[in-house]
Structures are given as structure tokens and as C-alpha cells.
C-alpha positions as CSV (number, residue, x, y, z in Angstrom):
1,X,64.9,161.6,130.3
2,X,62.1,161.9,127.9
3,X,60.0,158.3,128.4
4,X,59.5,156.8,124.8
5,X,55.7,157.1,123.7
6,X,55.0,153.5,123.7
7,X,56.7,152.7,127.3
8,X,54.1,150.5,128.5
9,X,53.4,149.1,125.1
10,X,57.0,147.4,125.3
11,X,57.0,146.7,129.3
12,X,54.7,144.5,128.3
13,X,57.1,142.4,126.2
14,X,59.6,142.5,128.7
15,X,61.6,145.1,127.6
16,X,64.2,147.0,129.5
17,X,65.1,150.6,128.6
18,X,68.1,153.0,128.3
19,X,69.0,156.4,127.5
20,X,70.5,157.9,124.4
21,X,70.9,161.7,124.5
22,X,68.3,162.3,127.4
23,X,65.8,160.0,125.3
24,X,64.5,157.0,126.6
25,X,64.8,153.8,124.1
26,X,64.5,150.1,124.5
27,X,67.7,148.5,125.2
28,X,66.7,144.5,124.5
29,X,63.9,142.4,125.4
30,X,66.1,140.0,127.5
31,X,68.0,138.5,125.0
32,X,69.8,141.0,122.8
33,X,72.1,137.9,121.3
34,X,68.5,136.6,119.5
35,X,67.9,140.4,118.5
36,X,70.6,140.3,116.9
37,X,70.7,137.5,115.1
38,X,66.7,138.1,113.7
39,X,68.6,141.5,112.3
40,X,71.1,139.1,110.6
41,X,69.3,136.4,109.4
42,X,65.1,137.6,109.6
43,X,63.8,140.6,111.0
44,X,63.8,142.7,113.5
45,X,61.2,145.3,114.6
46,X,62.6,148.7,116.4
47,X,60.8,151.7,117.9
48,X,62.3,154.4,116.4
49,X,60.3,156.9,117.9
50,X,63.1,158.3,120.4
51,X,64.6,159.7,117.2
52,X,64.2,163.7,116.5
53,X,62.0,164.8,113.4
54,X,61.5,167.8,111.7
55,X,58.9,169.0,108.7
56,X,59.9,171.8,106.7
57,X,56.9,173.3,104.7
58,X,56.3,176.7,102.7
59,X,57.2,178.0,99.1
60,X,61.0,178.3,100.1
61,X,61.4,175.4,101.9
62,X,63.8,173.7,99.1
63,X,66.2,177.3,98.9
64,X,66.4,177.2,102.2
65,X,67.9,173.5,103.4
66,X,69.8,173.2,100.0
67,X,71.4,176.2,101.3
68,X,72.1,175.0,104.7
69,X,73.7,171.3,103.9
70,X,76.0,169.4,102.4
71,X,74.1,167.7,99.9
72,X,72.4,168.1,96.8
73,X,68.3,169.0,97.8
74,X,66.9,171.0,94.7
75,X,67.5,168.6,92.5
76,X,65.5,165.6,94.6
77,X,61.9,164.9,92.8
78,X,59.0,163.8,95.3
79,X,59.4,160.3,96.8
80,X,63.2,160.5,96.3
81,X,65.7,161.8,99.4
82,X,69.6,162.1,100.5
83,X,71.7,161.6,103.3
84,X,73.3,165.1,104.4
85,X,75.6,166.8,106.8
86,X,74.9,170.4,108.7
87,X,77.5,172.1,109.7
88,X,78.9,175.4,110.9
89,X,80.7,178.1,108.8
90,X,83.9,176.0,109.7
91,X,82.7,173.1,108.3
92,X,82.1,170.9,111.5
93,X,79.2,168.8,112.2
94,X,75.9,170.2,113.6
95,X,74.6,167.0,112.7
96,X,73.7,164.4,109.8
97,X,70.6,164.2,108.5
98,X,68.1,161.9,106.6
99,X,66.2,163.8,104.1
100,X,62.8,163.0,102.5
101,X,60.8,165.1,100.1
102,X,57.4,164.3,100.2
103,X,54.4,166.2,98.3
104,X,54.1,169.7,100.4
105,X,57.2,169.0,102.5
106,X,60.5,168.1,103.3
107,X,60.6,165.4,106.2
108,X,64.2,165.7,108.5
109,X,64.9,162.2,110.6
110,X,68.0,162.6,112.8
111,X,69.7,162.2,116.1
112,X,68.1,162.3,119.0
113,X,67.9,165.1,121.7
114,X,68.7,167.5,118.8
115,X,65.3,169.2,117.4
116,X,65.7,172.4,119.4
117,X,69.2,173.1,118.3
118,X,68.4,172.8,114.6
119,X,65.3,174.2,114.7
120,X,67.2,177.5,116.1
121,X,69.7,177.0,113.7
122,X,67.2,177.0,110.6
123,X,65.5,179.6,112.2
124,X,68.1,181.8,112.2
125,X,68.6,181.8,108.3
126,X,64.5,182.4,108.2
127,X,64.5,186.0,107.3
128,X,61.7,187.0,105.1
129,X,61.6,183.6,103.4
130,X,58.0,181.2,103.4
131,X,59.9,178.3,105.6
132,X,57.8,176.8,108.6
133,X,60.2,174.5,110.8
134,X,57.5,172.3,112.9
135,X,58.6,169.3,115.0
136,X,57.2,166.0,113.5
137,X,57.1,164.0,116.8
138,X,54.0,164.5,118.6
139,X,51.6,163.8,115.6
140,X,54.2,161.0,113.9
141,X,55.9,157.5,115.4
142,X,58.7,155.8,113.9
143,X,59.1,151.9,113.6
144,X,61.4,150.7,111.4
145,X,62.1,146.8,110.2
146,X,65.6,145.8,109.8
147,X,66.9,142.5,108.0
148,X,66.9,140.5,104.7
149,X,62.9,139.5,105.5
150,X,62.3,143.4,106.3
151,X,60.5,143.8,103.0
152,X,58.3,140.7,103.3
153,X,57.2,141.9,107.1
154,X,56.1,145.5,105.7
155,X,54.0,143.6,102.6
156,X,52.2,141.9,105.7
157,X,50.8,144.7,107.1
158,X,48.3,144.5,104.3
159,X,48.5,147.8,103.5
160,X,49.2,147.9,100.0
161,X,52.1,150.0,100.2
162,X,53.8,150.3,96.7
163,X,57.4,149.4,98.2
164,X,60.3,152.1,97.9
165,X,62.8,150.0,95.7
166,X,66.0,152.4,96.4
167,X,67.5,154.1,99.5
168,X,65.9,157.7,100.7
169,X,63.0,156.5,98.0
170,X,59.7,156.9,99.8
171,X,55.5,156.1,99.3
172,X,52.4,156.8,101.5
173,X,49.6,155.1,102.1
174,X,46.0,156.1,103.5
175,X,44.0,154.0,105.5
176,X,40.7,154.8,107.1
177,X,41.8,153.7,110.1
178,X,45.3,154.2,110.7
179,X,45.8,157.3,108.7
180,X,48.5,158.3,106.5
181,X,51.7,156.4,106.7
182,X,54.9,156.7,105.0
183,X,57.3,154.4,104.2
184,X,61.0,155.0,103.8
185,X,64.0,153.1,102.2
186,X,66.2,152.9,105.2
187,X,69.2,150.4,105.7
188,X,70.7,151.4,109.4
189,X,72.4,147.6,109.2
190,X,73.8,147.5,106.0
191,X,70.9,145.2,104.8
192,X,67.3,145.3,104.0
193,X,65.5,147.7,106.1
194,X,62.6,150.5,106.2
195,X,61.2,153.1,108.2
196,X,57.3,153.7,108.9
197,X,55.9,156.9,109.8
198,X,53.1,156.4,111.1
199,X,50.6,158.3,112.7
200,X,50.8,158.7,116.8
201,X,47.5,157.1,118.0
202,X,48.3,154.4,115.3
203,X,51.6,153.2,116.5
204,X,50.6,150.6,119.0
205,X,48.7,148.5,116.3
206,X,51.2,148.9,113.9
207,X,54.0,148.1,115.7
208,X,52.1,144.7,117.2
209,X,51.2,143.9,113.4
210,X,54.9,144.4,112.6
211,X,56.1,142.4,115.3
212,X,53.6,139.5,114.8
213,X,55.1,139.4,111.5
214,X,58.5,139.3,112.0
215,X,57.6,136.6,114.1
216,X,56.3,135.0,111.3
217,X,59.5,134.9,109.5
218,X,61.6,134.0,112.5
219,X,62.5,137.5,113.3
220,X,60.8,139.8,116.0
221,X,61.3,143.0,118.4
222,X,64.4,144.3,119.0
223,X,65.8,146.9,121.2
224,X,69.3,149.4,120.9
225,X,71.7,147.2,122.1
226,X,71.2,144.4,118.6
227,X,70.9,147.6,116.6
228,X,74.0,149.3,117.4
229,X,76.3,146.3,117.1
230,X,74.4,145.3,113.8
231,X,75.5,148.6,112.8
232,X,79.2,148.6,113.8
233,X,79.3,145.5,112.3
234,X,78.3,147.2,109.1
235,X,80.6,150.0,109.3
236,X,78.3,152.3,109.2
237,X,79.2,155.7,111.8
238,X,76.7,157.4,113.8
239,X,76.3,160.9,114.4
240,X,76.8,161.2,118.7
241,X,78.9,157.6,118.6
242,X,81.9,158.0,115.6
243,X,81.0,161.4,115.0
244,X,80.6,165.0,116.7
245,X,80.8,168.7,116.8
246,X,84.6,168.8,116.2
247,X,84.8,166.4,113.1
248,X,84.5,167.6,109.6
249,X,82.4,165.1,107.2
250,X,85.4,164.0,105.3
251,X,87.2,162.9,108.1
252,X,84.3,160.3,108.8
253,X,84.3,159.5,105.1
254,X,81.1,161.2,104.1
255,X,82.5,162.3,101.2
256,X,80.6,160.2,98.8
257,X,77.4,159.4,100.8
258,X,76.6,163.0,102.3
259,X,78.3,165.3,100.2
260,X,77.8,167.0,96.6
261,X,80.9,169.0,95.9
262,X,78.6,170.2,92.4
263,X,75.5,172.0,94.0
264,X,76.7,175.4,94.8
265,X,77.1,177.6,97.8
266,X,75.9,175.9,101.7
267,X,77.2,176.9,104.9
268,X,80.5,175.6,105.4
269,X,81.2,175.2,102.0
270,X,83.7,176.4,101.4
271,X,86.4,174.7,104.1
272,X,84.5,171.0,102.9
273,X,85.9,172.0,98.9
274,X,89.0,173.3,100.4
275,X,90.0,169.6,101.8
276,X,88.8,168.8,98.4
277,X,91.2,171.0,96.5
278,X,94.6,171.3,98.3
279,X,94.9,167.5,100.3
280,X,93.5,164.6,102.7
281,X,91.7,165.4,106.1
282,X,94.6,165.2,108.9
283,X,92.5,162.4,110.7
284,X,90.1,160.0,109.1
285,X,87.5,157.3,110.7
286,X,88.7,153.5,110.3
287,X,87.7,150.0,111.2
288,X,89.3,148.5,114.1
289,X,90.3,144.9,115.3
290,X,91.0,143.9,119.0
291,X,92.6,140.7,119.8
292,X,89.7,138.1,121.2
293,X,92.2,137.8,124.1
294,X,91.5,141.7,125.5
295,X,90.7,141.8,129.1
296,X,88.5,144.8,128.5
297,X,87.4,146.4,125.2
298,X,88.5,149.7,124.9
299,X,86.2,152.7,125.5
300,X,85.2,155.5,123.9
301,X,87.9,158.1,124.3
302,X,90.7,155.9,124.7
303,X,93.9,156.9,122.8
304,X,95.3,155.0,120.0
305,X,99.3,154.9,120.3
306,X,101.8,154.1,117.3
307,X,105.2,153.7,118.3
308,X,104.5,155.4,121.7
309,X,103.1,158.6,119.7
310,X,99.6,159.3,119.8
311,X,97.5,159.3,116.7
312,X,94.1,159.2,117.3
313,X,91.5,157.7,119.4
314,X,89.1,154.9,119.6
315,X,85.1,155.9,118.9
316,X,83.5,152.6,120.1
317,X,84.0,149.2,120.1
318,X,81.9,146.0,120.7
319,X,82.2,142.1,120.5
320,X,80.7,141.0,117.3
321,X,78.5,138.2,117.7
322,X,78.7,137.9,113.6
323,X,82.7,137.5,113.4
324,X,83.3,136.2,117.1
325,X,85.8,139.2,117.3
326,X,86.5,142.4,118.4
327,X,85.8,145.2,116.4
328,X,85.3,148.8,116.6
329,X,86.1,152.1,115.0
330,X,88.4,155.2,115.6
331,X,89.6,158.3,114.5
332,X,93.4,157.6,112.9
333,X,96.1,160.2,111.9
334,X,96.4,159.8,107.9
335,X,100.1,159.2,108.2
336,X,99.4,156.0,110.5
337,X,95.7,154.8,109.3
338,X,96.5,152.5,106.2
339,X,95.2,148.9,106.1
340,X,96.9,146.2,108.5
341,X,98.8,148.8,110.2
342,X,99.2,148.1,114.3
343,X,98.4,150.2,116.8
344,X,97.9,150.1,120.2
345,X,95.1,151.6,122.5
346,X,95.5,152.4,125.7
347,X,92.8,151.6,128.5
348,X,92.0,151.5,132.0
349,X,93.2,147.8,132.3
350,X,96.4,148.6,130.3
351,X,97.2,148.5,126.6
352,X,95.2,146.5,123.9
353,X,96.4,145.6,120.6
354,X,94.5,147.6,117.3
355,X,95.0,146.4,113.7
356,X,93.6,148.7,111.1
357,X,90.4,147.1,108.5
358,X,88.8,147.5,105.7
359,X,85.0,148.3,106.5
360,X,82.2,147.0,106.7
361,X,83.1,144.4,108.9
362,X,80.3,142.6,107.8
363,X,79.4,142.3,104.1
């Protein structure tokens, strides 16, 4: 497991750690049920920095990632961005991506654990083009501020940050002291939220300004476990949790989000425009309920039954402290995934009732 940069930094607020994809993250601070309810109703502050992020720089660096995802990149002007899929000549998922343009280069924010793998894969498209693929991590932090109060949290750092007023919209600042930091219009909780770049050796003070601030506003740190079921509860699927390497980006209803079915030729282009032109995906993500009288939630990989025939499988599920219920989502066949139809999932403790939602959860 790699340890997260700032390990000591947050042992000393108590915080106990997991693992997400062989990187080490905070998991809470001892009471994820607070965390979660400053990312509600305040702010919360979370390290970010286990996270995998790439800078693309050099003449062709545009040609090159508009021709490798799903979305429109040419197009974007400086400060503006995207959310995008990668995927292979079959159209499935390498992974999504967050995508910034910034002055003298394109910023990538993703998954974690999966620099090496894209970097190869970009790599191998780099023929006699003037594309430099150079992992962002070891000079640049992440911490990011979630919540309706996010906004007023960032303004308190004092730095004078003109504030990005739409999503993937992004500003820098320099500070003689700190450096240059960016900041990014980011919503991972279907609220208010932004992501800071900000330079390595500067992460410790601005992470303890951030949190003193969220504090401030009733808010404060907050670790994986409030994030997560802040974002389940917004309905919002994450690449290594409702999505993999065998889904297509339809299927987890990217369509409108990740994907430009305008821009041209990408790799896998042409199976995404085929689902387009001839019919629906054969599976497609949806919300799920569980009855409040479950003995168990199910677990990731448990099978959804209708009518004793399988169609599809559950992707996670938690207990939402927001509804008092139990939600989650799955992948459902399309003949068998319309709105208030029942299924049943099948776990380790025996079956569990699944009624089909409209998403977000949360609005």
C-alpha cells in the first residue's frame, strides 16, 4: 500500500486509514456519522491526494487526448474542462477521467492505483507527436472541500482566488509562499464542492487552514467512508465501485455527462455511436432500495434475480444516514430495470428484497 503523503499530518487528528486500489486514504476520524452530516449540511475537508494525476504538455497535447476519449477536448478554452471516458477499441472502460485545461497543459484527475496503466496507454499512441505524459503527484496534493458552505471555506483561505462559478471551470493563484494553486469546480456529492491543487510542501498548511475553516462553519475533516455514502446518496457512479473494465459508458449512463457523439473519431468510437444508432445497452446502472428490515446489505457482486432469472447484479450498497434507508446501485437487464420494478438479490444470509429508483437518491 502506498502511505498517503500527509499520514502523520492526519494521525494527529485521530484519523484511521484504509486502502482503495493499493493506496492508502483516511477512512473517518472516529465518527464518520458527523462527517457526513458536515458534507450535508456545512463542509467537509478531504485529502484527496491518494488520487492518480497526470499532466499532459507539448504542441500536440490537445490532438492527442481528443483522440483518445470520449469527450469533446479541442473545443475546451483555458480554465474550462470535461468529464471523459477511455476506453479500448471495444468501447469498454480504461477509466473515467476529469479533464482540466490550464495555460501550457492539460491536468488528468482519476482513479487511484491507475497512473501507470494510462500513462502506457497514452504512450503507445505517442509516435512522432510533441506529447509529454508526466505524473502530477510528487510535486502537487489534492484537498478538496465538499458541502453547501464549500465555497465560503475556500474564500477563507485568504487567497484571493477568483472562484470557478461552473463545473470543470478552473483559476490559479500565486502566493509567495505557498506557490501556485489551482482551484477546480468539483461536485463529488452532488452539491457544492472544489478541488485544490496545491503544491506538495504546501499541503500541510493548507489543508489545516481549510479545516480550521470548515470548522468555522460547522463543518470539518472528513475521511472515505462520509464521502462515499455522500456520493451514493447522490447517485453519482464511480469508476472501480459501479463501474469497470467490462462496462461500456452507456451502460453506466454516461451518455450525457462523458460523452460527445459530435466530435469526430476516438478510440472506441465507433461501438459507443453504434449503441447510439441501432438500440439501448443490454444492461444499464440503476438506483436501488433495500427494505430497512435486511439482515445484511447485499454486497458487491451479489446477483439480482427477477422471477428466479437472473438479471443483473448489485454494484454497492450502504445505509443512508440522509433517508434512514437502504440504498445502493446495480447493473439491471433493460427488459427488467424500469422504475418500481421488484427484484430480488441474493446474499450470503439469503435473499433481500430490491425495488428499482429514480436517482439521485438525494436531491
Amino acid at each position: 500500500m502506498t502511505p498517503l503523503g500527509l499520514h502523520e499530518f492526519h494521525a494527529e487528528l485521530r484519523a484511521h486509514f484504509t486502502e482503495v486500489n493499493g493506496m492508502e486514504v483516511v477512512a473517518h476520524y472516529g465518527d464518520w456519522l458527523a462527517e457526513h452530516a458536515a458534507l450535508r449540511h456545512a463542509a467537509g475537508v478531504i485529502d484527496l491526494s491518494f488520487r492518480s494525476r497526470l499532466v499532459l504538455t507539448g504542441a500536440d497535447r490537445v490532438r492527442l487526448l481528443n483522440g483518445q476519449v470520449t469527450n469533446n477536448v479541442k473545443d475546451l478554452a483555458v480554465g474550462t474542462g470535461c468529464y471523459a471516458a477511455l476506453v479500448t477499441n471495444k468501447g469498454r472502460m480504461v477509466s473515467d477521467l476529469n479533464i482540466y485545461i490550464l495555460t501550457d497543459e492539460i491536468l488528468l484527475d482519476f482513479e487511484p492505483g491507475l497512473s501507470t496503466k494510462i500513462t502506457e496507454r497514452f504512450n503507445s499512441y505517442i509516435i512522432a507527436d510533441d506529447v509529454q505524459v508526466i505524473d502530477a503527484s510528487p510535486r502537487y496534493g489534492i484537498v478538496s472541500v465538499q458541502g453547501p458552505k464549500a465555497r465560503m471555506v475556500v474564500e477563507r483561505l485568504g487567497l484571493d482566488f477568483a472562484m470557478p462559478a461552473k463545473p470543470f471551470q478552473s483559476t490559479s493563484v500565486k502566493d509567495e509562499t505557498l506557490g501556485e494553486l489551482y482551484c477546480m469546480n468539483q461536485a463529488r456529492t452532488g452539491s457544492t464542492g472544489f478541488d485544490l491543487f496545491v503544491p506538495v510542501n504546501s499541503m500541510p498548511a493548507v489543508t489545516d487552514k481549510l479545516i480550521a475553516a470548515a470548522r468555522e462553519v460547522g463543518g470539518g475533516p472528513c475521511g472515505w467512508t462520509a464521502l462515499e455514502t455522500a456520493r451514493i446518496e447522490a447517485g453519482i457512479p464511480r469508476f472501480g465501485a459501479e463501474m469497470d473494465e467490462t462496462n461500456l459508458p452507456p451502460e453506466a449512463g454516461l451518455e450525457t455527462t462523458a460523452i460527445s457523439y459530435t466530435k469526430g473519431c476516438y478510440i472506441g468510437q465507433e461501438i459507443i455511436s453504434r449503441i447510439r444508432t441501432y438500440g439501448q445497452v443490454a444492461k444499464a446502472l440503476r438506483g436501488l432500495q433495500f427494505p430497512d428490515s435486511a439482515s445484511e446489505l447485499p454486497r458487491k457482486g451479489d446477483k439480482l434475480f427477477h422471477d428466479d432469472k437472473e438479471v443483473g447484479y448489485v454494484c454497492s450498497a450502504i445505509a443512508s444516514p440522509t433517508l434512514n434507508d437502504h440504498i445502493g446501485m446495480g447493473y439491471v437487464r433493460r427488459e427488467h430495470n424500469g422504475v418500481g420494478t421488484e427484484l430480488q438479490a441474493r446474499t450470503q444470509n439469503g435473499p433481500v428484497r430490491a425495488t428499482i429508483v429514480d436517482t439521485p437518491f438525494v436531491r
